[in-house]
N, C-alpha and C positions, 0 to 999 in steps of 0.2 A: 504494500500500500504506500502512493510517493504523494504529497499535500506539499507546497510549496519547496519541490526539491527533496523534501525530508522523507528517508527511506524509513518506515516508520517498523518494517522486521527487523531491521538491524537497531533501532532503536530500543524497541522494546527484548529482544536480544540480550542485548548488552545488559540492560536496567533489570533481568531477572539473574543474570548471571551474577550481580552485585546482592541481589536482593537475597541468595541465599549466600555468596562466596565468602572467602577469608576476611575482606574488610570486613564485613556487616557482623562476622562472631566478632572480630579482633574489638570491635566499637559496643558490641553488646556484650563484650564482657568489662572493658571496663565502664559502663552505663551501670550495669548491672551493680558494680564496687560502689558509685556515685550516689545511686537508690538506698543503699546501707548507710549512705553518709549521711546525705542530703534528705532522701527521701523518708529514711523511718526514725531519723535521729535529729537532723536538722541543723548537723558539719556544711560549713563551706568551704569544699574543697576542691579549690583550682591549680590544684598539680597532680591528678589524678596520672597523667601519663608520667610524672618520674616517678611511681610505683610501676610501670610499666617498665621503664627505662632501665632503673638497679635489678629487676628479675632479669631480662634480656640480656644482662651482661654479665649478671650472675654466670648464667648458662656459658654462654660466648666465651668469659674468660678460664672458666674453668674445663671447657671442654677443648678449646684450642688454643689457649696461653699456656694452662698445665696441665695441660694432654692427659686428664681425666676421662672418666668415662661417662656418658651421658647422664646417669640417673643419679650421679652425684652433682651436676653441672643444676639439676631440676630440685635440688633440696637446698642449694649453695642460692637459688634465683627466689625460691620462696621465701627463705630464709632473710635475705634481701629486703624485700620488702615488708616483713614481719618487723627487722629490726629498724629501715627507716620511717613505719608510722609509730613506734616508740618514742623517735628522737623528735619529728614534727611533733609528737600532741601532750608529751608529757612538758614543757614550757607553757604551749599556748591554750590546752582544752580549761583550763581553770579562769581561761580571761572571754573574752566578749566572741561573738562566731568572727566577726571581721578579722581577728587577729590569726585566728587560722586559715582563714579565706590567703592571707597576704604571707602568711608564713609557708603554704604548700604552692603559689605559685611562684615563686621566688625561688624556692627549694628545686622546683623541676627546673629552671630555667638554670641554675648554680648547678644542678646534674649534669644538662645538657653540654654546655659549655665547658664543664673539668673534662667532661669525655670526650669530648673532639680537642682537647688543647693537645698540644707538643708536648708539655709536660708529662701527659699520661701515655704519651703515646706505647710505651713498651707493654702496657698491660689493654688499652682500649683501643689501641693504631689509630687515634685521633680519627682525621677525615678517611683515613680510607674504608673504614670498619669492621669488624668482624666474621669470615667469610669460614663456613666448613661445621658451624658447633651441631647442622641438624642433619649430615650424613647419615649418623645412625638413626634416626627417625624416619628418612628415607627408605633407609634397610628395610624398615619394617614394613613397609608398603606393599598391600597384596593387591594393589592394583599397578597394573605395567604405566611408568611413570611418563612416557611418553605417546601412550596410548591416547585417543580422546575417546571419551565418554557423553553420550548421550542422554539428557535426564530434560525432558517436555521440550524435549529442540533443541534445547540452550547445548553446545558443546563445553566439555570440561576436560582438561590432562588429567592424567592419573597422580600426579604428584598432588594439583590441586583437590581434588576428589578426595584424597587420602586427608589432607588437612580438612577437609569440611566433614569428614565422618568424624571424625578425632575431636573437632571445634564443636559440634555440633550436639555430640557425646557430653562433652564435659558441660557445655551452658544446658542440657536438660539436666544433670548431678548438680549444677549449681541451683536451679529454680527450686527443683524438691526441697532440699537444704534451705531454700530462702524459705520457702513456704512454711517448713515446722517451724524456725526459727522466730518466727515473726507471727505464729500463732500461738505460741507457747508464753509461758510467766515472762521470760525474757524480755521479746518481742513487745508484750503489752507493754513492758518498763521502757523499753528504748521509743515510744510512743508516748508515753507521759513523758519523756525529757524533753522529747522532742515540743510538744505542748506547751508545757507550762513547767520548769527546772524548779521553777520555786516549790510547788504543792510537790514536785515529785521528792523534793529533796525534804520539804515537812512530812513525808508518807514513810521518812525512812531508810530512801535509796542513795547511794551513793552515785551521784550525777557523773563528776569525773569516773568514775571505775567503768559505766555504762559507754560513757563516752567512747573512754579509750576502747573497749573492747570494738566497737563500730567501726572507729579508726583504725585498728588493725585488722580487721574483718573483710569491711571496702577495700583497703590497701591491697592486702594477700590476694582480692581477685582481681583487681587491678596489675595486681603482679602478672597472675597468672592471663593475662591477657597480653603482658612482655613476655611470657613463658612461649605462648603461640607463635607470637612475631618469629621467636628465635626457632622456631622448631620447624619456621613455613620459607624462611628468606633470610637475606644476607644481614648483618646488624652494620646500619650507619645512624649517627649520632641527632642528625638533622629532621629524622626520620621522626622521633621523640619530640616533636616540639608543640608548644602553647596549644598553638591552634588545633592538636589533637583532642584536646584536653575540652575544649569548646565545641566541638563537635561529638565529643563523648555528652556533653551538656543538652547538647539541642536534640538526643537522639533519646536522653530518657526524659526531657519534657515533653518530646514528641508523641514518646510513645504514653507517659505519662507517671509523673512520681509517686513511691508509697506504695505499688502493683505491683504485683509478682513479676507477669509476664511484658509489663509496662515498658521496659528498657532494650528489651530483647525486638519488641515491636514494632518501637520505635528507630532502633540502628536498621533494622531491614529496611521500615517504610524509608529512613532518611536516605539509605543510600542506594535503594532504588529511585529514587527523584534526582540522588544526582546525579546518578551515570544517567538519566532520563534528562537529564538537561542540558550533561554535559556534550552526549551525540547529537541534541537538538540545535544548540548553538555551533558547535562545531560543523554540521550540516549545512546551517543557515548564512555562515559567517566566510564559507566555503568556494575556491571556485570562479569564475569571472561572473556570473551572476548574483551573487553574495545578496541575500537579502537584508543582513545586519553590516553595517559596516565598522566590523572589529577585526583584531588578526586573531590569529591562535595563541599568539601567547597574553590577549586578554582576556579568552573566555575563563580560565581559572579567576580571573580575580572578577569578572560577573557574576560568577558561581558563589564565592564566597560572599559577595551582597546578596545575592538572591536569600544564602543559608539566613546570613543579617538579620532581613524584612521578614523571613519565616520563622527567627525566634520572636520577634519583639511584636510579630500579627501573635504567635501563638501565649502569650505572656497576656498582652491581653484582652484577648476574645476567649482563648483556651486553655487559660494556665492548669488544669485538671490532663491535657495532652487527650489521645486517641480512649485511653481506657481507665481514665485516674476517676476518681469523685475532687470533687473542685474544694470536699470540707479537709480533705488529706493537705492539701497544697497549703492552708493559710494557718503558716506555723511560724510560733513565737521563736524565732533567729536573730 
């Protein structure tokens, strides 16, 4: 089907292959850490991807710096991140949410940056990054990694197929896990903090102990959404940056905060609209007849306005997102 030049199979094509592929786990998982923050505790935290970043190099250095063996590279990466939502929350979870909000984007951006410098280069190779730590993950692949796979038209390689079973795997182990957690004595407590800190802390609860626990909680699956990165592609430093961390944002508002399957929902819907936009302008912008008159190296930053107007239309007409209740969202932070 072709509507003003625009090949609308390969468009939509493209927009389902993202819609299940590695991006959309790698973002619903850490959506998924941000909903334990954000959504059932009511942390702001804006360095959700250098929880991603210390697990991905956990892995990376330990499996191709000191020629370890994978499954210690993957406890060395959790581990990671376990011990940096420690250092982030134990200063700041006892002062105001802003203090954390400004302490975990600072934090990811101070990651970023030590690991691409010169200075680390012997253990992180700075810019060129980390190449080889997910061979044995490949190993394991009982699909021929060069093959392509078929799944409703959309083609897929076997290497990629093998990470979306694997990706796919572990965010259904993570929702069950959210779901008792957040129905249990627990859950109800990280929901009064989230509320009201004050009655929860007359009721008896220790707000800080709640806190952190959330904090390390979102972190570790935040990690393990570096854990993926490293198991699916090459580690470079750049890769890691803010604007992941924002786009992890707009994917569990989208889909909707405080819900189970709420974040998981929303990295699908978000980043089937953007490969959905991306082969539209690119189409459009395309060619001596160009209907848009941009080049290709603007449509990314069109993209990133459009992402813009789509948090701040859904903030507010639908800050509740696809599947939330809008009384979940208006919480005392």
């Amino acid at each position: 089907m072709n509507f003003l030049g625009i090949d609308f199979g390969i468009v939509f094509s493209n927009a389902f292959a993202q819609f299940v592929g590695p991006q959309a786990i790698f973002f619903a998982l850490l959506a998924i850490g941000l909903n334990v923050h954000f959504g059932y505790t009511g942390l702001l935290n804006f360095g959700q991807i250098g929880f991603a970043l210390v697990s991905a190099y956990g892995v990376g250095i330990t499996v191709v710096i000191y020629n370890q063996p994978l499954w210690l590279g993957l406890i060395v990466g959790m581990a990671a991140s376990v011990v940096l939502a420690l250092l982030l929350g134990i200063p700041t979870l006892r002062l105001r949410a802003d203090y954390l909000a400004i302490v975990t984007i600072a934090a990811s951006e101070i990651l970023r940056l030590a690991t691409r410098s010169t200075a680390s280069d012997d253990y992180t190779r700075g810019t060129r990054g980390i190449q080889g730590q997910n061979f044995a993950f490949q190993a394991m692949n009982p699909f021929s990694p060069g093959r392509e796979y078929t799944i409703l038209g959309v083609k897929f390689l076997g290497s990629t197929l093998w990470a979306m079973v694997v990706g796919w795997a572990l965010i259904a182990i993570l929702l069950v896990l959210i779901w008792m957690l957040v129905n249990s004595p627990w859950g109800r407590a990280l929901k009064a903090v989230r509320e009201d800190e004050d009655a929860a802390r007359a009721l008896g609860k220790n707000v800080f102990f709640y806190r952190m626990q959330a904090l390390v909680l979102g972190g570790f699956i935040g990690g393990l959404a570096g854990i993926f990165i490293a198991l699916t592609q090459a580690l470079n430093p750049d890769f890691f940056s803010t604007q992941q961390t924002f786009f992890a944002w707009t994917a569990m508002i989208l889909g909707g905060a405080a819900t189970v399957f709420g974040p998981v929902v929303g990295a699908m819907v978000f980043w089937f609209l953007f490969s959905f936009t991306d082969n539209v302008l690119r189409q459009l912008s395309s060619g001596p007849d160009a209907v848009i008159p941009i080049s290709a190296q603007q449509v990314g930053a069109v993209q990133i306005m459009l992402v813009g107007i789509l948090l701040a239309v859904l903030i507010v007409y639908r800050p509740q997102g696809i599947m939330g209740r809008k009384r979940e969202v208006q919480l005392n932070v």
